[in-house]
N, C-alpha and C positions, 0 to 999 in steps of 0.2 A: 609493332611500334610500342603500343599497349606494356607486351612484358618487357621491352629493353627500358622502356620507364620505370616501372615497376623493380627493375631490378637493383636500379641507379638508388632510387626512394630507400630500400630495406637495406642498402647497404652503403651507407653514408662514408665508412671510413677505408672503402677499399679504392688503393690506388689505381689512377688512370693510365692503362694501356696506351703505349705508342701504336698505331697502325702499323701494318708491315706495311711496305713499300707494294706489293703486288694488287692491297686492298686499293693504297690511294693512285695506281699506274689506273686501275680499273672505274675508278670514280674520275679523274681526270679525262681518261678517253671519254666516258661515257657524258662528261660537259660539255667536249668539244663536239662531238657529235650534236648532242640536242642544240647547243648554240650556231652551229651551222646548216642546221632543221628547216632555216628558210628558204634555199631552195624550194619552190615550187609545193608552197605547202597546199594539201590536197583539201579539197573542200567536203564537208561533212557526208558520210555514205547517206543517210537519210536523206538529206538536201538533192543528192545527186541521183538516186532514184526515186524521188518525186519529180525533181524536173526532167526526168530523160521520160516518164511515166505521161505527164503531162502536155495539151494539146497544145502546138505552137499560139491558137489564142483563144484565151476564156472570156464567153460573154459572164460578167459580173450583175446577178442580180442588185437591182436598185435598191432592195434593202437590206442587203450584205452589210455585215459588221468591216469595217475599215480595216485591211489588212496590215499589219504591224512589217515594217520590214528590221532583216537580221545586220548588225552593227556591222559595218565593214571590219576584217582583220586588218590588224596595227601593219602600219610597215616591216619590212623585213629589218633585223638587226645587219647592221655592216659589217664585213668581214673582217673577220681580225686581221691585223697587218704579218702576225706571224707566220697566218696561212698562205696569208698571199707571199712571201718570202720563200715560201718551198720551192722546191723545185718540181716538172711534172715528174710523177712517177717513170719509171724504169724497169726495163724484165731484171729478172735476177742473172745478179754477175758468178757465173760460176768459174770465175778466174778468184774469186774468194772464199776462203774459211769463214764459216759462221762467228760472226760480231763477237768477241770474247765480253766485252761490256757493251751493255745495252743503252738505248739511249736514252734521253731523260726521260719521265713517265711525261712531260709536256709535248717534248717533240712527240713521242708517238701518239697523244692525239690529235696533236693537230695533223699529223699524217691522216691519221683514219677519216678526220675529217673533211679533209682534201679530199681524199677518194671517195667517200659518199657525195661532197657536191658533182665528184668528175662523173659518177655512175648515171646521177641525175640527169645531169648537162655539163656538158664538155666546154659547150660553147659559152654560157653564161656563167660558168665558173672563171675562164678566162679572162673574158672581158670586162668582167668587177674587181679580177686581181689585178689587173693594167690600172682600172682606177684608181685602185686605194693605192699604187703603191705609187702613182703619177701624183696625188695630193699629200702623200708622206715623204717626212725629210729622206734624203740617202742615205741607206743602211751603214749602219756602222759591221767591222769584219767582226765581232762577236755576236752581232744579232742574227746571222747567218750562218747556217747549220755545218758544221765541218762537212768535206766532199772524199768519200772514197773513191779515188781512180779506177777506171776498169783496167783490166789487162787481156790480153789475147788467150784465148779458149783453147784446145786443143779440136779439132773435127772430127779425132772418134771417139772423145768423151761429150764432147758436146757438139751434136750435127747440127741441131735447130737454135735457133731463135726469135723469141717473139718480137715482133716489131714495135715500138709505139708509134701511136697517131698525133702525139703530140707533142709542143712544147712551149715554154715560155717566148717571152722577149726582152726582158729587164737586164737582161748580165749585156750586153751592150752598152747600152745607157752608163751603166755603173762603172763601167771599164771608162769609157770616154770623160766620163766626169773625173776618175781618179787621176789618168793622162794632162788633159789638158788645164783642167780647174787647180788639182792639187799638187802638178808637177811631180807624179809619182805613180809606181805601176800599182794596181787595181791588185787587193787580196788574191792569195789563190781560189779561196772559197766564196770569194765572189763574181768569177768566172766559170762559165757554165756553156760549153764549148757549143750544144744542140742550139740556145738559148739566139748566142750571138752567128748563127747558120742560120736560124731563122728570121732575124731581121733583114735580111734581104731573098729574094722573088729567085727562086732558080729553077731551072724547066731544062733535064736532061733531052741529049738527043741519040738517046738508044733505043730499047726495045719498051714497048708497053703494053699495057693488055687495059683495055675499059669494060665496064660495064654495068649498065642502066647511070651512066653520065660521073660517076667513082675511074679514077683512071690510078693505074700505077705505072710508074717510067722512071727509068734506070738507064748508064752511061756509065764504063767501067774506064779506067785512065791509067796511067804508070802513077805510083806515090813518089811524090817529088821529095820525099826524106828520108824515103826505105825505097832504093831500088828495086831488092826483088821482091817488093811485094803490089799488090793493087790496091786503086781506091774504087769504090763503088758507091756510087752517087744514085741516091733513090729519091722520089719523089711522091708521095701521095695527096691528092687532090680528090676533094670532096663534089660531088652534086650542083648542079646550078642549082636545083629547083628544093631539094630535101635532103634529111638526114638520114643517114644508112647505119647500119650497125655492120661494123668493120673490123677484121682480122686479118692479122698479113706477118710470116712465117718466115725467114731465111734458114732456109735448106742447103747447109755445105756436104758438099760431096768429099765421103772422108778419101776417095782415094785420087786425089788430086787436088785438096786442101789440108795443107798443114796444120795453117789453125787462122782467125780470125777475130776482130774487135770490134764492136758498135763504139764510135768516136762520140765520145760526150754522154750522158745520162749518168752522171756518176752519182750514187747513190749517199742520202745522208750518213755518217759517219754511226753507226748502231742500229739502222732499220733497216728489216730485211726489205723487201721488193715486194710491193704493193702489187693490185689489180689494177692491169694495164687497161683505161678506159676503150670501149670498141666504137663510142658512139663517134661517127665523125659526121660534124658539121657542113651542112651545104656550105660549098664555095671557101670551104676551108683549104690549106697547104700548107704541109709540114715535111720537112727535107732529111734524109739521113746521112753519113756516109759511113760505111764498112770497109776496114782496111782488112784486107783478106792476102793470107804469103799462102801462095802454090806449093805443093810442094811436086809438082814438074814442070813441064813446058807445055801440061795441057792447056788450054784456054778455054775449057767448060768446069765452072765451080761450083755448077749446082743450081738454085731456083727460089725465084719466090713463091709461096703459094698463100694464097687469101681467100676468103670468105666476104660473102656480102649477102648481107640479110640473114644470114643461116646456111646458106649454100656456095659451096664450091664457086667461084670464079676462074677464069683463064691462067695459067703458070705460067712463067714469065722464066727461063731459061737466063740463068748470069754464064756469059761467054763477053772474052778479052780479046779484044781485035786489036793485035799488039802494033800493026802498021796506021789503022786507022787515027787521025789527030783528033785530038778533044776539044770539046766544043768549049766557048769562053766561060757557061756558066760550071761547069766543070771545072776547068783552072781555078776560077775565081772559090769556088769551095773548096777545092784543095790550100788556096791561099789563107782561107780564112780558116777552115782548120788548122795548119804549122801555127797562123797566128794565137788562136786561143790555147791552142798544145804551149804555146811557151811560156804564154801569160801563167797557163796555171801548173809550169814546172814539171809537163807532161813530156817524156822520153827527152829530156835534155840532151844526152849523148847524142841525140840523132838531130834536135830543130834547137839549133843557135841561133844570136844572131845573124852570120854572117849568111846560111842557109835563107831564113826569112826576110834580110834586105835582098836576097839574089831573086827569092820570089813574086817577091814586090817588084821589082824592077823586071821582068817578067810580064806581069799582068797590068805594068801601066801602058795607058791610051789617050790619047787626045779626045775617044769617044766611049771615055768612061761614063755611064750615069751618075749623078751628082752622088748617090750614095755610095758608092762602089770609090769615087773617086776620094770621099772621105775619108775611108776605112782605110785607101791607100796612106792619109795625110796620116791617120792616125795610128796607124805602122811607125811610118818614118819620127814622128814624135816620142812612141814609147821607145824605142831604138835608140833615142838621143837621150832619153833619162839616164 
């Protein structure tokens, strides 16, 4: 520091360099990071090995000097509202060409910095983004980050992919607000198809595999917008009692899947795909569905396989029981998938309206639960815009 003053001093008339962009991409990231440091800030090594060193109780001599105690640390700073605007991270889409332009040196730290609170906790990174974005106004469509659409993989260039454990809940809210408050359909970039699948509870009724109280469950159905393709309905669910460190894998079989799509996760418009959080929270659930096109009439497309703790877990075999009917919460995901696929301009040739009023009318009931039966109302209104 010394000599970049020193140099400033002896040379008074030489003009002021612009930074490149890659200096201030790198000072940026590295703000957003320390500003969202509070996570779980660790308490000083000294401190922590004197007191793990020290007897649960000291007799204090009576004429001991008065122990001074250490200032509590300041509260934690509040999350920026930028951050909590992201979306959860996503594996990488390899139905895409690398980003030709990048994205602004702010988005990517505040990406990094999402993924360092998500490394920390998963669970309390969430739960303070619900807040701040529940006491802030509703986003305007440029304060949220453009969305790159996924598209369908090929299964012998790409057999795997990673799973997330996660997702928001806010692209719901936002949709209903633009509906019914503004008389008008919700951004595309403000629809976030995992987001609004997560606002509601769904519990397939196929095959599952638990272990140590972590369960995974899967329900495979016809797609009601691509006939010959399937939808595959996953379910991960967390621990009553604690958190696990979790990994979960879909395995397509290249010689009986054509190709396949993770529906929703679409990644901000210039970042590449982050570290998918492993941590999953006790008594957490988060939902997926995978459109998967055969390419025969086999009915085995492969497996999931997951980790728990560091170890192997039970594989979970994806097979299509083309006679068997789908259970309601099945239907009901496939509904609301067509649903957010249109909102946000996803395979229009395939999910019109006429398609998604036919689905709605389909999945209505007399014993709908109050929120199910909303999302119906709130169909039929964006329909009518």
């Amino acid at each position: 520091m010394n000599s970049v003053v020193s140099i400033f001093l002896s040379k008074p008339n030489r003009p002021i360099r612009t930074w490149p962009v890659p200096v201030c991409a790198a000072i940026l990231l590295l703000l957003a990071i320390v500003i969202y440091r509070y996570h779980r800030v660790p308490a000083p090594v000294a401190a922590a090995v004197a007191d793990s060193a020290a007897p649960a109780c000291v007799a204090e001599a009576p004429d001991a000097a008065p122990t001074t105690t250490q200032a509590a640390d300041p509260p934690p700073e509040p999350m920026p509202l930028a951050i909590a605007l992201l979306p959860a991270p996503g594996p990488p889409d390899a139905s895409r060409q690398p980003a030709e332009a990048a994205a602004p040196p702010t988005l990517v730290g505040h990406a990094a910095a999402r993924d360092a609170a998500l490394t920390q906790s998963a669970e309390d990174f969430f739960r303070e983004a619900a807040e701040v974005l529940q006491q802030s106004p509703l986003p305007a469509a440029a304060d949220l980050p453009a969305l790159n659409l996924r598209h369908s993989v090929t299964a012998v260039t790409s057999p795997t992919l990673a799973l997330p454990l996660h997702a928001g809940r806010a692209s719901l809210g936002w949709s209903r607000h633009a509906i019914r408050d503004e008389q008008q359909l919700p951004p595309p970039n403000a629809v976030r198809l995992e987001e609004i699948l997560n606002s509601f509870t769904l519990r397939p009724a196929g095959c599952a595999a638990i272990c140590q109280g972590v369960s995974l469950t899967t329900e495979s159905l016809p797609c009601p917008w691509k006939p010959s393709a399937t939808l595959l309905l996953i379910s991960i669910r967390g621990a009553t009692d604690s958190a696990h460190d979790v990994t979960a894998t879909f395995h397509a079989d290249p010689a009986t899947v054509t190709s396949y799509c993770l529906l929703g996760f679409a990644l901000p418009a210039g970042l590449d795909a982050g570290p998918l959080p492993t941590q999953l929270p006790a008594k957490s659930s988060t939902s997926l569905v995978l459109e998967i096109e055969p390419s025969s009439t086999a009915a085995a497309f492969g497996s999931l396989e997951w980790t728990l703790d560091g170890q192997p877990a039970p594989a979970i075999p994806i097979t299509h029981h083309r006679d068997a009917e789908p259970s309601d919460d099945a239907r009901f995901a496939a509904l609301v998938c067509a649903f957010a696929q249109w909102l946000a301009h996803d395979q229009p040739a395939l999910i019109n309206p006429e398609k998604l009023a036919a689905l709605a009318r389909e999945t209505a009931s007399s014993t709908l639960p109050p929120d199910r039966a909303d999302l119906l109302a709130l169909i039929d209104a964006a329909l009518g815009l």
